[in-house]
Structures are given as structure tokens and as C-alpha cells.
N, C-alpha and C positions, 0 to 999 in steps of 0.2 A: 319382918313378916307381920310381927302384931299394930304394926304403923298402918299395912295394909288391910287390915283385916278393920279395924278403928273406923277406915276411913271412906270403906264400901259404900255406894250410892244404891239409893233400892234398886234402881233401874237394872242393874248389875245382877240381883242376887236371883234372880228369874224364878221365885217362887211364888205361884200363880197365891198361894193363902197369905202372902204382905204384901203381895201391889197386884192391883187387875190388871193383866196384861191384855185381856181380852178386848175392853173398851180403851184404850190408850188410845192417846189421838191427841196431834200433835197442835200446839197455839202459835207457834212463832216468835213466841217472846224469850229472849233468854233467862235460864233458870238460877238462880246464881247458886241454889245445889246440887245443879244438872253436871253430867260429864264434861269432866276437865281434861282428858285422858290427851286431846289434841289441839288442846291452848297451846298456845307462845307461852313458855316461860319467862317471865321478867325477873332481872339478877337486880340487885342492888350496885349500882357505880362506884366502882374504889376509886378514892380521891388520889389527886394528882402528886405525886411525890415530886419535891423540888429539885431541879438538875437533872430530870429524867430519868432516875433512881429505877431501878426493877428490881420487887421482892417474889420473889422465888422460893417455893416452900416444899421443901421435899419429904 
């Protein structure tokens, strides 16, 4: 929860006294600290284990 709370975008917190929401109006350009909420996550590739090994973690 304090992960989320850290990591709040203004756009989010809908208080008219830290962001105008009145004149907001949109550029087209992506933000890169715009909402990420329904990005593709990208995982990192686990490399290939020899002999077709499967590690398994419970």
C-alpha cells in the first residue's frame, strides 16, 4: 500500500488545488509520467537452461 501511495500520478489524486483540472486538454504526445495503469508489462527473459531444465519455485 505505501508502494502505491509513493507512486500516485497527479492526474489520479483529482484535487482541483495540485492540478487544474478545469483547463486540462489533451497534446497527443505520450507522457512518460502519464498513466501506466494499461501498459503492457515487459518481464525480463529467463535464459535458457541446458537440456531443457525447468526450475520451478514453490
Amino acid at each position: 500500500m505505501f508502494t502505491a501511495l509513493q507512486n500516485v500520478v497527479p492526474s489520479h489524486l483529482m484535487d482541483a488545488k495540485l492540478h487544474d483540472f478545469k483547463n486540462l486538454q489533451t497534446t497527443g504526445v505520450p507522457d512518460e509520467n502519464g498513466d501506466h495503469a494499461f501498459d503492457e508489462e515487459e518481464f525480463p527473459t529467463a535464459p535458457a537452461l541446458p537440456g531443457g531444465v525447468q526450475v520451478v519455485t514453490l
